[in-house]
C-alpha positions as CSV (number, residue, x, y, z in Angstrom):
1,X,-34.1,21.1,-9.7
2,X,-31.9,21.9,-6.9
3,X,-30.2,18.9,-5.1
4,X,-31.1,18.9,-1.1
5,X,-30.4,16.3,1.9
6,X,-32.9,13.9,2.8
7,X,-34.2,13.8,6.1
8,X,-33.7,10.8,8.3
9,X,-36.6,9.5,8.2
10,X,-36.5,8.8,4.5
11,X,-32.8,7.9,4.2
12,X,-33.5,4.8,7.1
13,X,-36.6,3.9,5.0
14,X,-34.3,3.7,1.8
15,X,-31.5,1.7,3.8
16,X,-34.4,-0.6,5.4
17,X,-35.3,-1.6,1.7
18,X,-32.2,-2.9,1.4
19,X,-31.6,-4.8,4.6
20,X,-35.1,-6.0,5.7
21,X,-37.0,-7.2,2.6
22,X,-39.5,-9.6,4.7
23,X,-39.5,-10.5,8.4
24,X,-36.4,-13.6,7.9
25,X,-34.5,-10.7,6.8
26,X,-35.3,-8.9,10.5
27,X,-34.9,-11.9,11.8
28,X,-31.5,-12.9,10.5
29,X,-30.6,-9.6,11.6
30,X,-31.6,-10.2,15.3
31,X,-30.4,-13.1,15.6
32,X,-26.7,-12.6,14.2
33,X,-27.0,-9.7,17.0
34,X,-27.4,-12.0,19.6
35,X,-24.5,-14.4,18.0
36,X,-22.1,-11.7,18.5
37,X,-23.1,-10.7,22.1
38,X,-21.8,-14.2,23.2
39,X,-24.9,-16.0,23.8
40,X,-25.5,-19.7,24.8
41,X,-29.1,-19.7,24.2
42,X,-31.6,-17.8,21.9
43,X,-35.1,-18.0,21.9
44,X,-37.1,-16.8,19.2
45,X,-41.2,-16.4,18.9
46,X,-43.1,-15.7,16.1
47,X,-46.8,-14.3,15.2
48,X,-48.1,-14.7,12.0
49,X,-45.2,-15.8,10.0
50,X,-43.5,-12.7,12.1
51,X,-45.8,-10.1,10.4
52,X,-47.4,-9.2,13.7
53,X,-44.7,-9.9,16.0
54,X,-40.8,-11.2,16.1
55,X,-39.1,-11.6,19.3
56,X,-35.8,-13.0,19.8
57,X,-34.5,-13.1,23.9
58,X,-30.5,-14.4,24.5
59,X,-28.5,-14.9,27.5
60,X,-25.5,-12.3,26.0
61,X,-23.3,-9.5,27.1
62,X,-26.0,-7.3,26.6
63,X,-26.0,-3.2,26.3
64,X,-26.5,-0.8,28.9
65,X,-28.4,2.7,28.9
66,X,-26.1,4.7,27.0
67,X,-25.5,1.8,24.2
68,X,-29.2,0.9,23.5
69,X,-29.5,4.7,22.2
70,X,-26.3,4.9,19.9
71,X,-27.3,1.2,18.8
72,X,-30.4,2.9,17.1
73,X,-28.5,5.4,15.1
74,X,-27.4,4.5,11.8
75,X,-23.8,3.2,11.0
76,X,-22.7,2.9,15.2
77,X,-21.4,-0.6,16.1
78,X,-19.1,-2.3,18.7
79,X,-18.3,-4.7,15.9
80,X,-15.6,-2.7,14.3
81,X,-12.6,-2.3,17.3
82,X,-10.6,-0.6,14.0
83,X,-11.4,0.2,10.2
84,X,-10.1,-3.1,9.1
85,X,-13.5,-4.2,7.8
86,X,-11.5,-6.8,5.7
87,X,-10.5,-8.3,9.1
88,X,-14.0,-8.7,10.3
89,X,-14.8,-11.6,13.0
90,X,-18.4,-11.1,13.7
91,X,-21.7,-11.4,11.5
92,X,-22.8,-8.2,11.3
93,X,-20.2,-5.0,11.4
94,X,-22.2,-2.0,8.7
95,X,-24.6,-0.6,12.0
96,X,-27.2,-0.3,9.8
97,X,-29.8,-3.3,10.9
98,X,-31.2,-1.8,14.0
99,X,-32.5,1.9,13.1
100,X,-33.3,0.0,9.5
101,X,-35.8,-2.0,11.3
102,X,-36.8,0.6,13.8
103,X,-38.1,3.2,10.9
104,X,-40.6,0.3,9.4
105,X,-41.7,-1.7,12.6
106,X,-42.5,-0.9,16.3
107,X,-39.0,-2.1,17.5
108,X,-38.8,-2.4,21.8
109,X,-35.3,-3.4,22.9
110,X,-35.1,-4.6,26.9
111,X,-31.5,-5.3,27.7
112,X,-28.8,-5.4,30.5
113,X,-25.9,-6.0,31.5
114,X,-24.4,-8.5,34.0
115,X,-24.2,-6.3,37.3
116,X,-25.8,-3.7,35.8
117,X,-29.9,-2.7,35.9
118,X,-31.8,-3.1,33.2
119,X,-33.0,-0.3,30.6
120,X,-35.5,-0.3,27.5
121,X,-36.0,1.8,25.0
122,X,-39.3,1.8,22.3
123,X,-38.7,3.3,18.8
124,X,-42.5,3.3,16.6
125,X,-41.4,3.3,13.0
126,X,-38.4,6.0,13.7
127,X,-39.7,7.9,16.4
128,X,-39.1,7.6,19.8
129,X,-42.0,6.0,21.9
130,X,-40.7,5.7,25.4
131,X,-37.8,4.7,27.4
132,X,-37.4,3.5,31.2
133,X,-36.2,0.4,33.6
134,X,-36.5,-2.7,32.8
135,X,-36.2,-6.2,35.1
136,X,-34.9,-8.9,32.9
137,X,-32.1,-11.5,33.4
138,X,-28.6,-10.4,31.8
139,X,-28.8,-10.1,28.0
140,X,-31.1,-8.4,25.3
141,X,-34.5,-8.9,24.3
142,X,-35.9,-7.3,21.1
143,X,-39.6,-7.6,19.9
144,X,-40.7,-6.0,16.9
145,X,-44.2,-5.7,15.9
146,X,-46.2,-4.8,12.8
147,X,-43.6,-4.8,10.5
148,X,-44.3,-2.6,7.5
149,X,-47.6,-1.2,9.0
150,X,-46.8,1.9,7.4
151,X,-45.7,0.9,4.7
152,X,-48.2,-0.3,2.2
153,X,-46.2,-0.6,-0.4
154,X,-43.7,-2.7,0.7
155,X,-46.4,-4.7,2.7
156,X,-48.2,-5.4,-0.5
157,X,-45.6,-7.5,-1.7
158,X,-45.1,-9.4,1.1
159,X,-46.1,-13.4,0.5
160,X,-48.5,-15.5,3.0
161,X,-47.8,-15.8,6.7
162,X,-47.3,-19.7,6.2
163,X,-44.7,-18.4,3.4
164,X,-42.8,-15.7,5.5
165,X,-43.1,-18.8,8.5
166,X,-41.2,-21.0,6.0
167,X,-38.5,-18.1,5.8
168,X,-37.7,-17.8,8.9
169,X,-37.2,-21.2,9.7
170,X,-34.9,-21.7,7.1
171,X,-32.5,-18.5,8.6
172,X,-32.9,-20.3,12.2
173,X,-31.9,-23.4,10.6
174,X,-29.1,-22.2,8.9
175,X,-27.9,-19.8,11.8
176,X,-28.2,-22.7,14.0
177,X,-25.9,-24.9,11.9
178,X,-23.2,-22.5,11.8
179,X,-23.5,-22.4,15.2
180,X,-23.5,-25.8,17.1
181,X,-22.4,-24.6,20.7
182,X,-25.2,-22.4,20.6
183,X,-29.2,-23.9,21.9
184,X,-31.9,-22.5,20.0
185,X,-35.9,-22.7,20.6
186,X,-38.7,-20.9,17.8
187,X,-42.4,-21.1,18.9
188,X,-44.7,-20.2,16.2
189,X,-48.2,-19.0,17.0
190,X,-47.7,-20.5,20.3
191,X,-46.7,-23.6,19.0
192,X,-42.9,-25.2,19.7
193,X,-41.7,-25.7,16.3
194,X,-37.8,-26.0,16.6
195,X,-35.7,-27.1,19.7
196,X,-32.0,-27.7,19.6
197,X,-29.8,-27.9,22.4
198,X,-25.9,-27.8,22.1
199,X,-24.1,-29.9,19.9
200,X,-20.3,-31.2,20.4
201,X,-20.3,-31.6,16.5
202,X,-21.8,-29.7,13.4
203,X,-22.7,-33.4,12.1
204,X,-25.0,-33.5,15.0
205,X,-26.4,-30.4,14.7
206,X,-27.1,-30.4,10.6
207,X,-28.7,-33.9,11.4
208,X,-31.2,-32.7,14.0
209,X,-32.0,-29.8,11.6
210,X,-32.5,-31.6,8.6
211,X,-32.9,-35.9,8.8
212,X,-32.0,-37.9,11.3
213,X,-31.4,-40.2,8.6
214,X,-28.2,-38.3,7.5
215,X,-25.9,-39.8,10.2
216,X,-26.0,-42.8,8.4
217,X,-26.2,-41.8,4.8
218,X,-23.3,-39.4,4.8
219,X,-19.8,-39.1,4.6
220,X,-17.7,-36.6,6.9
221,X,-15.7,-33.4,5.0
222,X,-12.1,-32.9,6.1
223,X,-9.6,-31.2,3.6
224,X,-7.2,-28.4,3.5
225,X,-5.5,-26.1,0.6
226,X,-3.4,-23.2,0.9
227,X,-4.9,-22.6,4.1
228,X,-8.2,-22.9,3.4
229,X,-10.3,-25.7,5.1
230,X,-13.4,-27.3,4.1
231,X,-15.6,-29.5,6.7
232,X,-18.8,-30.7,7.0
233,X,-21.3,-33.5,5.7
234,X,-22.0,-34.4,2.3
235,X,-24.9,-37.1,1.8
236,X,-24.7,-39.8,-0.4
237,X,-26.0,-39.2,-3.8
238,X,-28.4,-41.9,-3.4
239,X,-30.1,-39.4,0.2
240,X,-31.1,-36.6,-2.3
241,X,-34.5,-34.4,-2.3
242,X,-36.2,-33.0,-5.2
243,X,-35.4,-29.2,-4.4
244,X,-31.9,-27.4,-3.5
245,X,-33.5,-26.8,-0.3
246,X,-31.4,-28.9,1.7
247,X,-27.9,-27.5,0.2
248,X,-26.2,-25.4,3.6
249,X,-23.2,-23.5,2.4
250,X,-21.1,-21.0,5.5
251,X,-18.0,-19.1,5.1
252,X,-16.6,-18.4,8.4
253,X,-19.2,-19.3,10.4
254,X,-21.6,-17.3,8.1
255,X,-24.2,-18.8,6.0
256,X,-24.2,-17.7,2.7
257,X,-26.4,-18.5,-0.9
258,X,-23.1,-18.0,-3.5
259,X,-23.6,-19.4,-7.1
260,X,-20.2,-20.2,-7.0
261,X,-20.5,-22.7,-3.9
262,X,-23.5,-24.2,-5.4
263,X,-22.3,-24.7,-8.8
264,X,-19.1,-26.8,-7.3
265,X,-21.6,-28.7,-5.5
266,X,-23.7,-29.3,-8.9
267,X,-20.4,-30.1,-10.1
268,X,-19.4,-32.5,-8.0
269,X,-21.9,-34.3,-7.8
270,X,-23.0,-33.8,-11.7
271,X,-22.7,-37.6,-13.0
272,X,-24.1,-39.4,-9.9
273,X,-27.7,-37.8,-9.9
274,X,-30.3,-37.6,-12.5
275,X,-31.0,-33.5,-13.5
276,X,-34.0,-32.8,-11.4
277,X,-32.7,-34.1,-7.9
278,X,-30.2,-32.5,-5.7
279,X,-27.9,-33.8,-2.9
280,X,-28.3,-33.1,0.8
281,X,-24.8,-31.0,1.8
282,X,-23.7,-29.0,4.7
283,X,-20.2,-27.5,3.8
284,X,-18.5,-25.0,6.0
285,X,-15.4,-22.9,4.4
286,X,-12.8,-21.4,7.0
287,X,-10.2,-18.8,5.5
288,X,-8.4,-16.2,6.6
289,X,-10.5,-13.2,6.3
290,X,-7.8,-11.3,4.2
291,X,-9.3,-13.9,1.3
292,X,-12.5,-13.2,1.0
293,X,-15.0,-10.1,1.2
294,X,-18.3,-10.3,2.7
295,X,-19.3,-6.5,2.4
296,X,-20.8,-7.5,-1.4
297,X,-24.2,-6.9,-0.2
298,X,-26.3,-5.0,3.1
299,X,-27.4,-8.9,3.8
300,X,-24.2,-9.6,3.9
301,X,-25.5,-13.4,2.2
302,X,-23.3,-12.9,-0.8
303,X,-18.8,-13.4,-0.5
304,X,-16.4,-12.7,-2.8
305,X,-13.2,-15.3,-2.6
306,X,-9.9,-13.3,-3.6
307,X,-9.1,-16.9,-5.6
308,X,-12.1,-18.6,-6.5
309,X,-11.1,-21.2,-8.6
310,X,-9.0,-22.6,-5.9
311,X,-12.1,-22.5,-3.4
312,X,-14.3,-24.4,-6.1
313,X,-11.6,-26.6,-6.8
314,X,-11.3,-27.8,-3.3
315,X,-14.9,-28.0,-3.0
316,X,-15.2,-30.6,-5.5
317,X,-12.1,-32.3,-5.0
318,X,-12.8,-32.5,-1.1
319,X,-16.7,-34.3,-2.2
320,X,-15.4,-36.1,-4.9
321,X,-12.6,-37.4,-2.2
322,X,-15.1,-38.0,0.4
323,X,-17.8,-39.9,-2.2
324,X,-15.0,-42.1,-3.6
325,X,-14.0,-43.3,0.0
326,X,-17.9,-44.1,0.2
327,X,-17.2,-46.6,-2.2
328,X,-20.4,-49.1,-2.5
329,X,-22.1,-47.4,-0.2
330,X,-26.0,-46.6,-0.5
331,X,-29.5,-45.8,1.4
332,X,-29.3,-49.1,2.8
333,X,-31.9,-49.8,4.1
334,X,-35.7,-50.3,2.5
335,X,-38.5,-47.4,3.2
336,X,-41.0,-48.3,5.8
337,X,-43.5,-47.4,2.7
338,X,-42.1,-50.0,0.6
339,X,-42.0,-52.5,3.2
340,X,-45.5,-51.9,4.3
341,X,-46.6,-53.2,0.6
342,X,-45.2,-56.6,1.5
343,X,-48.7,-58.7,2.2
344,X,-48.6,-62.4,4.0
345,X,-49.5,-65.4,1.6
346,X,-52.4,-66.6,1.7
347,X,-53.7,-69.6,-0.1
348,X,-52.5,-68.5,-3.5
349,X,-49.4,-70.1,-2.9
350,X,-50.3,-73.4,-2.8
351,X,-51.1,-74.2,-6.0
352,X,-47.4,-73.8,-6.9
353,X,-46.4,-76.5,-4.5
354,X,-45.8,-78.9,-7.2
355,X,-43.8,-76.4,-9.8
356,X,-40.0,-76.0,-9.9
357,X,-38.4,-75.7,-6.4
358,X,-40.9,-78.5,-4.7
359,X,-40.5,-81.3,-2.3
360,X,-37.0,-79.6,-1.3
361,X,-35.1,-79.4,-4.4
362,X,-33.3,-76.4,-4.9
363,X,-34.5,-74.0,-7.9
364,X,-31.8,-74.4,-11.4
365,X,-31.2,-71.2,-12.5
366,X,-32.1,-70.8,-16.7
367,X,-28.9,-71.1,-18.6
368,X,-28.1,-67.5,-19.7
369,X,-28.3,-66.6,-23.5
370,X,-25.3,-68.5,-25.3
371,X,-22.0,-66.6,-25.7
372,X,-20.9,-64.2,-23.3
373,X,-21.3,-60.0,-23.9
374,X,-17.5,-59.3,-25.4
375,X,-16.2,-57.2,-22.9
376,X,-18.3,-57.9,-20.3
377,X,-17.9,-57.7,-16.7
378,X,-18.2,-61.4,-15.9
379,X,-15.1,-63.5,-17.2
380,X,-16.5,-67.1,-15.9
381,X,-19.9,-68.9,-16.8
382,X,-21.1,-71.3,-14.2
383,X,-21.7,-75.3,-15.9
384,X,-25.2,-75.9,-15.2
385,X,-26.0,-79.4,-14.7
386,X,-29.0,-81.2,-14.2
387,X,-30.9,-82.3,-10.4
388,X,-29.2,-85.3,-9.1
389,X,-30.3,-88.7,-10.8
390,X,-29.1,-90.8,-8.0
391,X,-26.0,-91.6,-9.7
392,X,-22.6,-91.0,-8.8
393,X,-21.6,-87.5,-9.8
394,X,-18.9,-84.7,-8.1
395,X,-20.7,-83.0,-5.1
396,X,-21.2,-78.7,-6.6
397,X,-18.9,-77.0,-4.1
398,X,-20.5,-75.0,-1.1
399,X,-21.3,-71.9,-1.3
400,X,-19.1,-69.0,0.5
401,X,-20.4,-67.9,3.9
402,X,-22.3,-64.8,3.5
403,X,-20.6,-63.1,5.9
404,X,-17.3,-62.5,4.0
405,X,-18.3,-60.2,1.6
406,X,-20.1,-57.0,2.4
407,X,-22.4,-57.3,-0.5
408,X,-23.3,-61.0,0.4
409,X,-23.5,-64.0,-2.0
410,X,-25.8,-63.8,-4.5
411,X,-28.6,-67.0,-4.3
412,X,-30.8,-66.1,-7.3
413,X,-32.3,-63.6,-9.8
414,X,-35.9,-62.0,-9.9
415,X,-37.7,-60.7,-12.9
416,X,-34.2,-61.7,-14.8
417,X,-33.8,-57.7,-13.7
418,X,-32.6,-57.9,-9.3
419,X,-29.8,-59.8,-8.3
420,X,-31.2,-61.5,-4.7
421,X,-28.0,-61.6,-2.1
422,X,-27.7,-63.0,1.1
423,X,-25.3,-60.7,3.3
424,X,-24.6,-61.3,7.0
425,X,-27.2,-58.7,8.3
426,X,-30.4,-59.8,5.6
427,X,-31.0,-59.6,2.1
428,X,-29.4,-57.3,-0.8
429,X,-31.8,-56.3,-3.8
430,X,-29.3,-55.7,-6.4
431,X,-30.4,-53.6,-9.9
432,X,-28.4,-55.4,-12.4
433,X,-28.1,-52.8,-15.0
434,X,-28.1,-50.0,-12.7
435,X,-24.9,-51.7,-11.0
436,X,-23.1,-52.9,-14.2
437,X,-23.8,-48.9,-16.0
438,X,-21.6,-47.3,-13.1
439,X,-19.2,-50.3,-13.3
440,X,-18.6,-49.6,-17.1
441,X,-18.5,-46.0,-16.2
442,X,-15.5,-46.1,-13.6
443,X,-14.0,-48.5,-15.7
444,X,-14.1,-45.9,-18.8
445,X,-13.2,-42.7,-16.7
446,X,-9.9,-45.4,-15.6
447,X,-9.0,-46.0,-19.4
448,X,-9.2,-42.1,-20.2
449,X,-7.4,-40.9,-17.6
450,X,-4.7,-43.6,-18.5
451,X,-4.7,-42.6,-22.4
452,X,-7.4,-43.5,-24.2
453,X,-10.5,-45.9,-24.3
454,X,-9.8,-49.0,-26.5
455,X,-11.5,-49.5,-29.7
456,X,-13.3,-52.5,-31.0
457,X,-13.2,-52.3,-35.1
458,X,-16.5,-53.7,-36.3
459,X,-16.3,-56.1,-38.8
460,X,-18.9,-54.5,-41.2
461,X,-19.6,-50.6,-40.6
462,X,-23.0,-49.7,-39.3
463,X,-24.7,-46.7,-41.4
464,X,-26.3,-44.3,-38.6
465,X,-29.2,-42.2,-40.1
466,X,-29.6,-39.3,-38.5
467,X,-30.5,-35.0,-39.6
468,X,-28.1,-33.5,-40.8
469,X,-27.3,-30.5,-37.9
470,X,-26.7,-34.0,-35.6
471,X,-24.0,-35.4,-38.3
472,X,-22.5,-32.1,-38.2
473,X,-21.9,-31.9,-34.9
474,X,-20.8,-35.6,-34.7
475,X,-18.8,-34.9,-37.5
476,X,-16.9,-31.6,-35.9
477,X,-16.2,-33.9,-32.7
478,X,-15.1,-37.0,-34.4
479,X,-11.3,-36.7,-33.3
480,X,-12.5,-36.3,-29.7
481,X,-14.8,-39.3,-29.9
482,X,-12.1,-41.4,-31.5
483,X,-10.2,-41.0,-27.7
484,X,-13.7,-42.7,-26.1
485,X,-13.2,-45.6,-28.5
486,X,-16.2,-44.9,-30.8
487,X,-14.7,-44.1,-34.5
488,X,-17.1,-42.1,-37.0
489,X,-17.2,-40.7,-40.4
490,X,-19.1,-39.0,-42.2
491,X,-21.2,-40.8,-44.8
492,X,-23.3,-38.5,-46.9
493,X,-25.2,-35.5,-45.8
494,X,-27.9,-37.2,-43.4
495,X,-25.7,-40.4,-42.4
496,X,-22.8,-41.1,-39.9
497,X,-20.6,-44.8,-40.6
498,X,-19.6,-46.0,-36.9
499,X,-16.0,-47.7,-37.9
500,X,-15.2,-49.2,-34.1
501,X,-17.1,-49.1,-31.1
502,X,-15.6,-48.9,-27.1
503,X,-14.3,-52.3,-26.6
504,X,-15.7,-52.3,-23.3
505,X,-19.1,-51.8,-24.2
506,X,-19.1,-54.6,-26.3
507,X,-21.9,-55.6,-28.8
508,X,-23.9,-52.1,-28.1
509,X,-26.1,-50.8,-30.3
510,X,-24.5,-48.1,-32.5
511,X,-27.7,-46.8,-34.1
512,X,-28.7,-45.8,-30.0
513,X,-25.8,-44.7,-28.8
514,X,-24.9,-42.6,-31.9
515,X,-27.6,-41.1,-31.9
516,X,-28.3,-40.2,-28.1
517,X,-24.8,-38.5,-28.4
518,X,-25.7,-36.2,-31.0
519,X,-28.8,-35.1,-28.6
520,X,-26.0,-34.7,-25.4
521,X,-23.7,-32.9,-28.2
522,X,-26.6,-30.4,-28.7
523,X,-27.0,-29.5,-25.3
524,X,-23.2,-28.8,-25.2
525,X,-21.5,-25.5,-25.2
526,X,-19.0,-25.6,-28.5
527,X,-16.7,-24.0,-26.6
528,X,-16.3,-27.1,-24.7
529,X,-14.5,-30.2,-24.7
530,X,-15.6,-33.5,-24.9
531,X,-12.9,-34.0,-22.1
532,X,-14.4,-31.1,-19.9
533,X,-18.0,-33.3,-20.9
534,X,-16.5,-36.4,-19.9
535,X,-19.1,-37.8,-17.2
536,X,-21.9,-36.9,-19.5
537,X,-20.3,-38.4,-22.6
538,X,-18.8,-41.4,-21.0
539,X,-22.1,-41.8,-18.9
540,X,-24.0,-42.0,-22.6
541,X,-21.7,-44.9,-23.3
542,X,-21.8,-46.6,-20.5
543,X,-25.8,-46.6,-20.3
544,X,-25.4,-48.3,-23.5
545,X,-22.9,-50.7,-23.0
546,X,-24.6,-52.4,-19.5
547,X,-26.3,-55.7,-18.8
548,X,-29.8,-54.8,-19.5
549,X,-32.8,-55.4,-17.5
550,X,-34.0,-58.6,-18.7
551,X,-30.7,-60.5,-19.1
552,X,-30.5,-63.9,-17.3
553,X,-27.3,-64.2,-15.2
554,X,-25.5,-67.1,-13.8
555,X,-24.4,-67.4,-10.1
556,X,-20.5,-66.6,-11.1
557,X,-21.8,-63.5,-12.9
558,X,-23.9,-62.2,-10.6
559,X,-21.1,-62.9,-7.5
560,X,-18.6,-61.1,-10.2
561,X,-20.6,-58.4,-10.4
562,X,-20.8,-57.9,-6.4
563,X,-17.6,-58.8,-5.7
564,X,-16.6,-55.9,-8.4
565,X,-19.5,-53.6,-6.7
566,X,-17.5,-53.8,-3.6
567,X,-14.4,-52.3,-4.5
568,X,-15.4,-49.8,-7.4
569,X,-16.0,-46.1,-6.1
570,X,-19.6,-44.6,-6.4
571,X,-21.1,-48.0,-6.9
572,X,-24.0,-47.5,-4.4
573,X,-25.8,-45.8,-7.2
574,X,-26.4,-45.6,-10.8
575,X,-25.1,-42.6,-13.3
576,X,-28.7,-41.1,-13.1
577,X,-28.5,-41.1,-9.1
578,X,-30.6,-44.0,-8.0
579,X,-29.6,-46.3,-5.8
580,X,-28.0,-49.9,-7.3
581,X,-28.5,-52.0,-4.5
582,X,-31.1,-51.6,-1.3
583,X,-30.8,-53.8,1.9
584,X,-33.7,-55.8,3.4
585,X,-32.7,-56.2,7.2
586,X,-33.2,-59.6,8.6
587,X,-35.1,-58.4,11.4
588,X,-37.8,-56.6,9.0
589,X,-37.9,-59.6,7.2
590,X,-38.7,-61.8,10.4
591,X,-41.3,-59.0,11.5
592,X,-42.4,-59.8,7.9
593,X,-43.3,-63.7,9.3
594,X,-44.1,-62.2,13.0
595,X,-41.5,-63.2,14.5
596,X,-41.0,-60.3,15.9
């Protein structure tokens, strides 16, 4: 079999399988065109999820006679002043989108040139269709139609139109982030589906393209290393969705989908949400281009970092920097969903009037359980005494005015579970054990990093039953436990002795937390070290060692516990991602008693 040229026909055909999988791939391409010409404005419409029709129109530079036909040719751009591609400025540079799309579609390109007529040219599926004047304001207009017509097989594989929709609103979104001085409109179907206009900040922008809501739930990106800059908005781990959806990664202005980026952000944000939610991030990466290739793939969506391990480590230091100057911070405020399920009393209520709390006395709190948890948060226990008796006794002392404390005053307990608050803006719905697991947490993390948790010898050895591949990897780890406190040994083949437990956990239950670390040890890589496990190990402990739902508090405790909230980092939510406190604005709750 001899070896021959293909014709170039084919050879576009093969080089449009690369390039333009699905019509967001043409898209992309279109649009980044139009990016690079300079525009201010780009308009985009869609038919049928852009299977019948794409059109994007901008205000640029635009092309004159001459330059529309070389643009169709394969491998000629304006992109590329020199043949430093590894000094490359613009989004696209390889010349090959254009013709690509032009040898599967019915491509008709309309452009012109400030001064200048205007000329179009119209290429059906690689061949020329027709050329002549065209009147159109400066800049370029490009409308493909029936996209893979004439090619069944690729067509075939194509997914829904509302699918292929979906796609290309996620490109606009994305292109439209990286690019906030830039307005952008997409009609679908003669419907207006996206409208931005310019933004003065990419906050602004990644807000109106995502949740409004993120304005107030995030925290601004701002760090630099060895010349390498990382900005953006990185919501708080409480504002997370279900899917990765909403995770918007650019390098230089381009977006990308690298598994390095989004494995720092995992990372990151790896002990402050539960496995099957995901935060809401916008992170853009600025580096000299000398550091980084983007000529990995045709789509250009993959980068290659010349020292990635710095880039990842800035990544997560920079959103573990931003997320510890958060502090308490959570979705403050309760879902209208939530609040709708409040319903006015009725006469139901009445026939409490004569229980605890009547004729004006104030409700006595239930003395907590007697002795307090050995290393336990709280290090005071309020005296409860009885109602006055109309004899001389010392007045209680006043309560602290709400307004000096971010977190409020606590003013009772619901369910023995929620902490009630009264802050200077409404009510704060505190989760006790939610709260008091990340407070042991940070507390532990604190102690590690400054040499070791300290161990609480137990004065008779609890006997932990458990199979015998479990004691063996508790067993091989036992050293690297000892540094979190908890001290093991082996006792028989199908048993585990826990000597001392962390002294800041107090009177845990070994047999649970024993045995729920030999099920995180399990999921653990052996090459890895408890140390490089730590938020998932200390995590474990911590779960263990909190006040648990259920627990009856006294007012001191429950203040300690806010006042402790307030200045511990990451507080606003638990180790699983959900939020520890939620805030009931005084103005909901007075539309609660229409009052407004």
């Amino acid at each position: 079999m001899s070896i021959r040229r293909l014709p170039e026909h084919l050879v576009n055909r093969i080089a449009a399988g690369e390039v333009v999988e699905r019509p967001a791939s043409a898209l992309k391409e279109l649009v980044e065109n139009a990016i690079d010409a300079g525009a201010t404005r780009i308009a985009i419409i869609l038919s049928d999820g852009g299977l019948a029709r794409i059109a994007v129109a901008d205000d640029g530079c635009g092309m004159a006679r001459d330059e529309i036909a070389l643009a169709l040719e394969r491998h000629a751009t304006s992109k590329l002043p020199d043949e430093l591609i590894e000094a490359v400025e613009t989004l696209g540079f390889r010349g090959e989108a254009l013709p690509s799309i032009a040898s599967v579609s019915r491509m008709t390109i309309e452009s012109r040139v400030r001064g200048h007529d205007g000329w179009q040219r119209t290429v059906d599926n690689g061949v020329l269709a027709g050329e002549g004047p065209a009147a159109l304001p400066p800049g370029t207009r490009i409308r493909i139609e029936d996209l893979f017509a004439r090619v069944p097989a690729r067509r075939k594989f194509l997914r829904s139109p509302r699918a292929e929709y979906a796609a290309c609103v996620d490109v606009v979104k994305r292109l439209a982030m990286a690019r906030p001085e830039i307005g952008f409109t997409l009609e679908h179907d003669g419907r207006r589906a996206m409208a931005v206009q310019p933004a003065a900040h990419r906050a602004e922008r990644v807000a109106a393209l995502t949740d409004r809501a993120l304005i107030e739930n995030s925290v601004p990106l701002d760090h630099e290393r060895e010349g390498v800059r990382l900005g953006g908005v990185a919501g708080l781990p409480t504002f997370n969705r279900g899917v990765a959806d909403h995770q918007y990664l650019f390098v230089n202005g381009r977006p990308v989908r690298d598994r390095l980026l989004v494995g720092a952000v995992r990372g990151a944000y790896q002990d402050m949400l539960a496995r099957d939610r995901h935060p809401v991030v916008a992170l853009f990466i600025d580096l000299p281009g000398s550091e980084v290739d983007v000529n990995v793939h045709p789509a250009k969506t993959e980068v290659r970092f010349r020292d990635a391990g710095m880039v990842r480590g800035l990544i997560v230091g920079g959103l573990r920097a931003a997320l510890d100057a958060a502090g308490h911070r959570s979705v403050r405020h309760v879902s209208p969903a939530a609040l709708g399920m409040w319903q006015p009393g009725g006469s139901a209520g009445a026939s409490s009037a004569a229980g605890p709390g009547a004729y004006g006395r104030p409700i006595i709190p239930a003395p907590p359980p007697p002795g307090p948890a050995q290393g336990s948060v709280f290090d005071h226990r309020a005296d409860f005494t009885a109602p006055p008796m109309a004899r001389a006794e010392p007045a209680d002392a006043a309560p602290p005015a709400p307004g000096r404390y971010p977190l409020g005053v606590a003013r009772g307990q619901v369910a023995a579970t929620y902490i009630v608050a009264e802050a200077e803006d409404g009510l704060v719905l505190v989760d006790q054990h939610a709260a008091h697991e990340r407070l042991v947490l940070e507390r532990m993390r604190r102690a590690i990093a400054g040499g070791g948790v300290p161990a609480q010898s137990l004065l008779l050895p609890e006997v932990v039953e458990l199979d015998e591949p479990a004691c063996d990897r508790l067993e091989a780890r036992a050293a690297e436990l000892a540094d979190f406190g908890l001290e093991l040994e082996r006792f028989g083949p199908k048993a585990v002795l826990v000597r001392a437990m962390p002294a800041m956990l107090g009177s845990g239950e070994a047999k649970g937390l024993v045995t729920d670390l030999a099920d995180e040890l399990a999921a653990y890589d052996e090459a890895l070290s408890l140390k490089e496990r730590l938020d998932h190990v200390a995590a474990t402990m911590a779960c263990h060692g909190s006040v648990r739902a259920g627990r009856i508090l006294s007012v001191a405790e429950m203040n300690a516990l806010l006042r402790e909230m307030e200045v511990t980092p990451h507080s606003g939510q638990c180790n699983h991602g959900r939020p520890t406190w939620v805030n009931l604005d005084l103005k909901d709750v007075e539309k609660l008693f229409g009052r407004k």
